[in-house]
N, C-alpha and C positions, 0 to 999 in steps of 0.2 A: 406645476409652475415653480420658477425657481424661488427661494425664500427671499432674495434681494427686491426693494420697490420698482416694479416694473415702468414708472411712469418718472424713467429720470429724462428724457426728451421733451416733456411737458404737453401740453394742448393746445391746440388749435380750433377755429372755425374761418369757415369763407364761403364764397358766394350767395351772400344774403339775399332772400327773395323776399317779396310781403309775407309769407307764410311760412317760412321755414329759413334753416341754412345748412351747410354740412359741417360735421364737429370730428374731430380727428383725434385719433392720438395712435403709439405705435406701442407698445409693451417690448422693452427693452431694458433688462435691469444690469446687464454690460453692454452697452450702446456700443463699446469701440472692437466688440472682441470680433477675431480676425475670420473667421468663417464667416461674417456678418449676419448671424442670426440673433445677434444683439442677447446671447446667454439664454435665450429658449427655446425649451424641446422644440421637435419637429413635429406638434400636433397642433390642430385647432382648440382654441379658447375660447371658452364666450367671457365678454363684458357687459359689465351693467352700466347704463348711463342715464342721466337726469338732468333735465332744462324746467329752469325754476325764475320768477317773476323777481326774486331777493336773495341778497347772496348769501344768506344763513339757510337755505334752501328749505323755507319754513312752507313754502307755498309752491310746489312742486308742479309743473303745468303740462309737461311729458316727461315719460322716462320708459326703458324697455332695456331689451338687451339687444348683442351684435357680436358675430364672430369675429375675430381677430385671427384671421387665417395664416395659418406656417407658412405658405406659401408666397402670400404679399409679408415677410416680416413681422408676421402679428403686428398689422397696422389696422387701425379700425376707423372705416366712411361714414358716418352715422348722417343716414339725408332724415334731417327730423322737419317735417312739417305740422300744420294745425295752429302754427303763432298767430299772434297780433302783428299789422307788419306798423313797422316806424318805431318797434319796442326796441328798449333793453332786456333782454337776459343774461343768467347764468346756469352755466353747465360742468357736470362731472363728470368721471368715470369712478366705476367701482370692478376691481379683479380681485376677488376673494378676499383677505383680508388688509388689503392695498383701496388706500381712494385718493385719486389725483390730484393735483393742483386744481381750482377752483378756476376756468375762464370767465370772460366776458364776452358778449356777442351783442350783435341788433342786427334786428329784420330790415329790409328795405320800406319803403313806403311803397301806400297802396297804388296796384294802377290808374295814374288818371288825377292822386293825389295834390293839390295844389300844394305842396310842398313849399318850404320860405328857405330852407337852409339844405347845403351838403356838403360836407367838409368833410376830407380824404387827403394820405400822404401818398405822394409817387419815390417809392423806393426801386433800386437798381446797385447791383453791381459791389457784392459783399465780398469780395474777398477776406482769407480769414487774416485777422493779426490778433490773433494769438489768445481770445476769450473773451473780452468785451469791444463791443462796439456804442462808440459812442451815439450814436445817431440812434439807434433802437432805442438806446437807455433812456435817452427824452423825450423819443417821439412816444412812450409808453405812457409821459404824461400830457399830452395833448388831449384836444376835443374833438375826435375825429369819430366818422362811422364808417369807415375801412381804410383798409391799408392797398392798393394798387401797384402789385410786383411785378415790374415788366420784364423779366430775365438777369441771367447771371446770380442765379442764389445759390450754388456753391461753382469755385473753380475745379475743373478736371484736373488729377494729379497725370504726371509723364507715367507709363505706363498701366494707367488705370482701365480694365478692360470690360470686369466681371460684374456682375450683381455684386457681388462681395464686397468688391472694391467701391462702389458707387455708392453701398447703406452704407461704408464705414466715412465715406467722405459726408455725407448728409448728416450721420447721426455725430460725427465731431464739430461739425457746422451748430449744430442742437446742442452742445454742451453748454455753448453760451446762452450766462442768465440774460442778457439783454434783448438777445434774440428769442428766444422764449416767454419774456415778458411782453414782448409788441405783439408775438401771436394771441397771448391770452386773452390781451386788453381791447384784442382788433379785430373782427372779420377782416382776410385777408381774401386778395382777389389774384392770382399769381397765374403766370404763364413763362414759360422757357425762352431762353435766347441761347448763345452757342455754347458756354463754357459749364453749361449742368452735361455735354455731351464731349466736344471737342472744339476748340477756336476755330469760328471761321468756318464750321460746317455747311455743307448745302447740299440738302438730300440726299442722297446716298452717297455725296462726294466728302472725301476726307480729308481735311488740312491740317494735319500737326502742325503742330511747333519742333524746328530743330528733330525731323526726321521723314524720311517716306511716306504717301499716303497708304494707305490701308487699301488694298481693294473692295468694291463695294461687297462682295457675302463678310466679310470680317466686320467693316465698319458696321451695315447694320446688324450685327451682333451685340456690336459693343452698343449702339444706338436702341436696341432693345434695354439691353442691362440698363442702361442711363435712365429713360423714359420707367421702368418697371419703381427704380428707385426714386425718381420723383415726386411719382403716383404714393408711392407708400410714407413720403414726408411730408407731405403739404395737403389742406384740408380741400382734395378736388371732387368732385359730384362722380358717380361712378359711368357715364361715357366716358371720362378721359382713361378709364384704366385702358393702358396699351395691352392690344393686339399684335405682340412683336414689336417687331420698331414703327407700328406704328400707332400717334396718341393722337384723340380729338383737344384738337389743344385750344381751337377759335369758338368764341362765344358773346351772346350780347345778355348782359343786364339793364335794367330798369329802373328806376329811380323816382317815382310817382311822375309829375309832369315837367318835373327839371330837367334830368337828366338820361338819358339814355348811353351805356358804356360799353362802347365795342373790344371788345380784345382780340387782336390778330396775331397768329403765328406765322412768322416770317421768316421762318427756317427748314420746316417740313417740306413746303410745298415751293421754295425758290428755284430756280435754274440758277446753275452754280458763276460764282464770279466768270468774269471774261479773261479770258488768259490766266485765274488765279491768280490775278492783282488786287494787291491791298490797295496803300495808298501810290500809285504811280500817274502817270499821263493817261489819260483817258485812252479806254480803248474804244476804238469804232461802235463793238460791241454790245458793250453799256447804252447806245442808243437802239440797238435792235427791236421794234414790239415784239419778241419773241421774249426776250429777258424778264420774266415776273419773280416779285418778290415774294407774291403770295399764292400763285396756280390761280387757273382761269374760275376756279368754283368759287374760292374765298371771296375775291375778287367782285365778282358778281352778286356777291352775301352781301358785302359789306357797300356798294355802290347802292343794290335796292335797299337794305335798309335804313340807311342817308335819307335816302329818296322818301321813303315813305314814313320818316319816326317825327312824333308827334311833340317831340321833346324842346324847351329853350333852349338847353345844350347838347351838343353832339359831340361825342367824346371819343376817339381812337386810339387807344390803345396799345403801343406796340413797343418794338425793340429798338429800330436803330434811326438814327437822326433821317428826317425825311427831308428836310431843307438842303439844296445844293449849296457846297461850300468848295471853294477854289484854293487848293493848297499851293498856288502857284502864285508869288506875292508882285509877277513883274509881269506884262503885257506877253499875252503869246497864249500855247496851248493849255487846255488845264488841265492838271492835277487833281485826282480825287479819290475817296476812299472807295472802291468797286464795295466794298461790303456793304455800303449804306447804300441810300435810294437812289443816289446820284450814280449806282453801276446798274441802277432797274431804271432810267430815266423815262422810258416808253412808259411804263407802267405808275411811277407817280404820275406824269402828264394824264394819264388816263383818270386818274383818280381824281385830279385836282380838276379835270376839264369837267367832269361830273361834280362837282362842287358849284363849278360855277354855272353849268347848266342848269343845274336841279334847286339851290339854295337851300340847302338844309341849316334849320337853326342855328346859330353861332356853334360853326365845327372848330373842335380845337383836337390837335396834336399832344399825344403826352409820350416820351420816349426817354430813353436809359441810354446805355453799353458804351458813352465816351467818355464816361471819369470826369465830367466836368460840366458846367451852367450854361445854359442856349438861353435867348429866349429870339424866337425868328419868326418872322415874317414869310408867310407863306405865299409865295408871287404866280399871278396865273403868267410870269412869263422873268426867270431868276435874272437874265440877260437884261432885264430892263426896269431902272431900278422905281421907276417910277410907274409899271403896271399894275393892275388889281391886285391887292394884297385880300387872300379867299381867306385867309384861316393861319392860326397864331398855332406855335409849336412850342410847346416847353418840354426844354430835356433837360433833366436832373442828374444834377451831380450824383459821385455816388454814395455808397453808403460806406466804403474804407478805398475803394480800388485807387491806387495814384493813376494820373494823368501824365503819361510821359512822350504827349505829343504834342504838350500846351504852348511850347515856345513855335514850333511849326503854324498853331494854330493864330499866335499871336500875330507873328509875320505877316499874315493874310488875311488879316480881318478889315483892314482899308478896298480890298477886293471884293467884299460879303458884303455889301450895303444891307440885304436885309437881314444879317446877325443884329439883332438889338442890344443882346448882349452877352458878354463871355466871362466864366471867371473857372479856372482852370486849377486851383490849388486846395480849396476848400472842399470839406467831404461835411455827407449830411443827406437831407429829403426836402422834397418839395410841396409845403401845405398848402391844398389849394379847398379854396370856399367857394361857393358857387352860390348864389342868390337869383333872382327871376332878371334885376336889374344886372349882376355883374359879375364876373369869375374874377379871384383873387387868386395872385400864387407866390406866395413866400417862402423865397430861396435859405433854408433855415441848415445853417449848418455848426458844427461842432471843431474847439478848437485843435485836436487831434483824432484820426480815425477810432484809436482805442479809448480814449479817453474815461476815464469812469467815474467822472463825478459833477464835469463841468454842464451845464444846459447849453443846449441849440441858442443860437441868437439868431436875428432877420438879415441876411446879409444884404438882400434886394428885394422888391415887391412891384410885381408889375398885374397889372388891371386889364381886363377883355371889358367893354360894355356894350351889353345887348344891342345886338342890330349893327356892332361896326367892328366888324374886321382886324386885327390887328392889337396888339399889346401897347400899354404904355407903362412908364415907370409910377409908380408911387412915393419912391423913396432912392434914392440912388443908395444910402446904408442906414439901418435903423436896427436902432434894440430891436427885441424881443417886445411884442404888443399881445395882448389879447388878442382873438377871435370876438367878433360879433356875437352874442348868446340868440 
């Protein structure tokens, strides 16, 4: 091993279960060097690790070793079970004469647990500027028991193709103390959208920016290399390691009896845009039932277990704004972003008609990838403004990426009756609390993307209550308040 501290990317944990979670780290003592093997030999390592009840790790409750293979980057999975679940822990790592920064973690609560509280941030959409981000640096001290990553955690560079390329864009993403601080202090719960690969990808189809697509054998080349480097950054359960370009990226967590948390990949398995329209005039297309966001299997995952979860809240999980929204600010055809749900329309209708068929506990929407604050109204029918509203949608701003389509979006917001609301300039996350009686969600953002000193404040707070549909405001603008204990 090289004599440098191998653990300058710091640690991780995610997917908290009642019994366990998976703990992460990558041994990289030159994270940026350019063969991406982050400065170590090309052999396997073993690491030693320890999950302990107090963070002086006087009371020790598991520990073992785990290879850190050359081949995944000497990144290390550690699925540790045997916890208490609803606890706090702490965990290390040890590589010879190197021991790691000290994490934080917590188990979920037990199955079936009558649970009182759940409080989680909804992050999205980091682009770098340039080493601190403000919005980690605060959200580090909040009260939360996870973090919820719905895509875009790092951007694709223009010619970024290899494995190489992809650890060196992740592990420069890991340089930042802030973002390494949110990992340590947080179980993170993290899933992909399009720019950990290429903008605007859809299955084997390739959409650069400002050049030719790729044909499909190159693209999933590169869609291997991307998905392998993801795997090896983020603290994921080992089904997700890819098999080529391809990763299990969909999954449901649990939350004793509050909550149930779906996470959908809506990038693997989509039929690609109609025509390869962004935002234009709708095409025909876009209404096809052929057009899926997420393949007919997900699909059917995520309908039966609506259907069948036991939970006060129903939580989904995904990438991009599922709510129709009319970029067309004057009477006529409309305009829309094909990327978002509004180019899969057959297939939200599907989903939402199963919502209101089946009623599943207060479903709510949580979504990323628009650089900016929703809070919407889910209509069993968007054309009519006064239809069933099934289910409340909050997309979060992001966590640095500017909004350079907020004036478009402004324009047309007297057309969106159920946009409840929009704010388009501000970066930051979304804290939301969950109670038997209510979900909370506090649009908490920071007054520049890099900021490195100032705290989040409440920029808006809008309320779900049990049994009714639909968002309200709390506060049109408010400090910074506590959490309920």
């Amino acid at each position: 091993m090289a004599r440098e501290d191998p653990f300058t990317l710091g640690v991780a944990s995610g997917d908290p279960l009642p019994d366990g979670v998976v703990l992460w780290t990558r041994l990289a003592p030159e994270p940026l060097a350019p063969d991406g093997r982050g400065g170590m030999p090309p052999m396997d390592l073993m690491v030693q690790w320890e999950v302990a009840g107090d963070d002086r790790f006087r009371r020790v409750v598991r520990r073992g070793s785990e290879i850190a293979p050359a081949a995944l980057g000497h990144s290390v999975h550690v699925e540790v079970s045997g916890l208490d679940p609803a606890r706090e822990y702490h965990y290390r790592f040890r590589a010879r004469d190197y021991v790691s920064p000290a994490g934080t973690t917590r188990t979920a609560p037990a199955p079936g647990a009558p649970n009182s509280r759940l409080a989680f941030a909804l992050a999205s959409c980091q682009s770098w500027v340039g080493g601190r981000y403000g919005a980690y640096r605060t959200m580090a001290d909040e009260d939360l028991d996870l973090v919820v990553h719905v895509g875009d955690y790092i951007y694709e560079h223009k010619g970024a193709e290899t494995l190489a390329d992809f650890r060196r864009i992740h592990a420069w993403y890991k340089t930042s103390v802030d973002l390494r601080a949110a990992h340590a202090r947080f179980p993170f719960v993290a899933v992909f959208d399009d720019h950990e690969v290429e903008n605007n990808w859809a299955a084997s189809r390739s959409r650069p920016d400002g050049g030719p697509p790729m044909g499909p054998e190159r693209f999933l080349r590169l869609r291997a290399a991307a998905f392998q480097a993801y795997y090896e950054h983020l603290p994921l359960r080992r089904h997700a390691l890819p098999a080529g370009p391809d990763m299990l990226a969909y999954r449901r967590l649990r939350f004793g009896q509050l909550a149930e948390l779906n996470v959908l990949d809506t990038r693997q398995y989509r039929t690609p845009q109609a025509d390869d329209r962004f935002i234009a005039p709708r095409h025909p297309r876009s209404l096809d039932p052929s057009q899926t966001m997420t393949g007919d299997l997900q699909e059917r995952w995520l309908i039966d277990g609506l259907r069948r979860s036991p939970a006060r809240w129903n939580v989904i999980a995904q990438q991009t704004m599922m709510a129709q929204y009319d970029y067309e600010p004057a009477p006529g055809p409309q305009r829309i972003n094909h990327d978002q749900w509004d180019g899969y329309a057959a297939a939200r209708d599907r989903l939402l008609d199963a919502i209101a068929r089946d009623r599943p506990s207060n479903p709510v929407v949580l979504s990323g990838d628009w650089h900016s604050s929703f809070v919407n109204d889910l209509k069993a029918d968007f054309a009519d403004a006064d239809s069933q509203t099934l289910a409340t949608e909050f997309v979060g701003t992001s966590i640095s990426s500017a909004c350079g389509w907020r004036r478009e979006v402004e324009a047309a917001l007297h057309a969106n009756p159920h946009v409840r609301f929009f704010e388009g300039t501000r970066h930051g996350y979304v804290r939301c609390t969950l109670t038997p009686a209510s979900w909370r969600s506090d649009y908490r953002v920071v007054p520049t993307a890099d900021h490195a000193t100032a705290p989040a404040t409440t920029l808006t707070s809008w309320v779900v209550e049990d049994g009714r549909p639909g968002a309200f405001p709390l506060s049109a603008t408010a400090p910074a308040t506590p959490l309920p204990i």
